[in-house]
N, C-alpha and C positions, 0 to 999 in steps of 0.2 A: 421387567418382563419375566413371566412364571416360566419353567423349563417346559413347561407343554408350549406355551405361544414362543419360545425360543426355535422348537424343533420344530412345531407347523410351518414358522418363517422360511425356516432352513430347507426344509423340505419341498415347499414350491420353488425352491431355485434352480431342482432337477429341468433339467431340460427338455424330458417328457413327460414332466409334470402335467402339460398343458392337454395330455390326453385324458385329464381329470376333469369332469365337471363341476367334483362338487368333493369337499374334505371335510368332513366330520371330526364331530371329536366321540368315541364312546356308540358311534355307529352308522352304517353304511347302508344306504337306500339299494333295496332290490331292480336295479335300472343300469344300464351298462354304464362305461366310463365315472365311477364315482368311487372316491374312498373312505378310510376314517382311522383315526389311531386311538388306539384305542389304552391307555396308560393304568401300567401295571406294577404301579409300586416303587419303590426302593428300597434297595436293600446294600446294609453295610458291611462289606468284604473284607476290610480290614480294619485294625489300629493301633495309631502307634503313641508315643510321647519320648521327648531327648530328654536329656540329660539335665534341660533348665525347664520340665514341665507345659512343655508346647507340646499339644498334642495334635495329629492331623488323624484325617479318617479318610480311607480309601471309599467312594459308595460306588451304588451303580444304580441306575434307573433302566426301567424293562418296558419299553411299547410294542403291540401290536399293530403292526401297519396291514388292512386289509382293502383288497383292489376288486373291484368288480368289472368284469369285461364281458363283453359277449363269446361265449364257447358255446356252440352248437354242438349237440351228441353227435360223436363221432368225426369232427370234422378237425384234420391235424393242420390248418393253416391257421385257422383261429388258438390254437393248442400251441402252438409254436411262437405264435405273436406273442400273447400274452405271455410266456414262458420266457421268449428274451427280453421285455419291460421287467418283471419280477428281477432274472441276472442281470443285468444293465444296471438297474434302479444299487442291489448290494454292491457292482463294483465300484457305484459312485460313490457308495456313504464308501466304503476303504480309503477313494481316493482321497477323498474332502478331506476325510480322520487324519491321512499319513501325509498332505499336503499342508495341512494345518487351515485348511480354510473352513471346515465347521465350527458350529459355535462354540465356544466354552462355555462350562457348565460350571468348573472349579477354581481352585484357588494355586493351580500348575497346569498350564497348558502343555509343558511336555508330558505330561503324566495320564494326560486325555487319550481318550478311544471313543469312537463311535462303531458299532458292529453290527452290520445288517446282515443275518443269516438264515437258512433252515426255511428260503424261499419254498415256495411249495401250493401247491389245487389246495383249497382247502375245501368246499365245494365246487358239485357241478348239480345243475338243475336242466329237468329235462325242459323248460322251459326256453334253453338257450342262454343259461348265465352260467361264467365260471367263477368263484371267490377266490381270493389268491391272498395267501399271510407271507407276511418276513417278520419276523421278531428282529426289532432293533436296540439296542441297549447302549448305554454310555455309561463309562467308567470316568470319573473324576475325584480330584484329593479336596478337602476340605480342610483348613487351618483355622486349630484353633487357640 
């Protein structure tokens, strides 16, 4: 399983997951309740090797997770709904990460993180849609 179908998996296990109609990957239909991640790379944080020439590698992988709800101009119930699915959604990835029930990505699962942060409107259309990002990332070691 690739880390992108590793973390779609993981991700529909949210438990208001199910206010999603539809999960993309690379993009997200203009229609409320649907999302998409949108995957941003890797990148290598650290490296190291002992003393007998094993070397491991700190990486970290970067997604955009983006949600579309309905937000009507001006209307703060709609504003506020969406706003606590956004915090909700980051304190699950914490808990999942700090409980150890996310997936593993590396080759140490203590050494694993998953980090959903920097929730946030990413737009609003006068049409009545609000877009909503969290940047999720995973830190895991690699042995080599």
């Amino acid at each position: 399983m690739t880390a992108l179908e590793k973390l779609k998996t993981w991700i529909a296990t949210y438990d208001d997951y199910d206010v999603l109609s539809a999960f993309h990957v690379d993009f997200t239909d203009q229609i409320p309740a649907n999302g998409g991640v949108f995957p941003a790379g890797m990148v290598e944080v650290s490296r190291r090797k002992d003393i007998l020439g094993n070397g491991s590698v700190l990486n970290q992988y970067n997604f955009g997770i983006y949600t579309v709800f309905t937000k009507a101009p001006g209307d703060d119930t709609s504003s506020t709904t969406n706003a606590d699915w956004i915090a909700d959604f980051q304190e699950w990835v914490q808990e999942q990460s700090v409980t150890g029930a996310a997936p593993i990505f590396g080759d140490n699962p203590t050494e694993e993180r998953i980090m959903a942060q920097n929730g946030m409107l990413y737009e609003a259309t006068d049409e009545g849609l609000g877009t909503y990002m969290v940047q999720l990332s995973v830190q895991f070691r690699k042995n080599y």
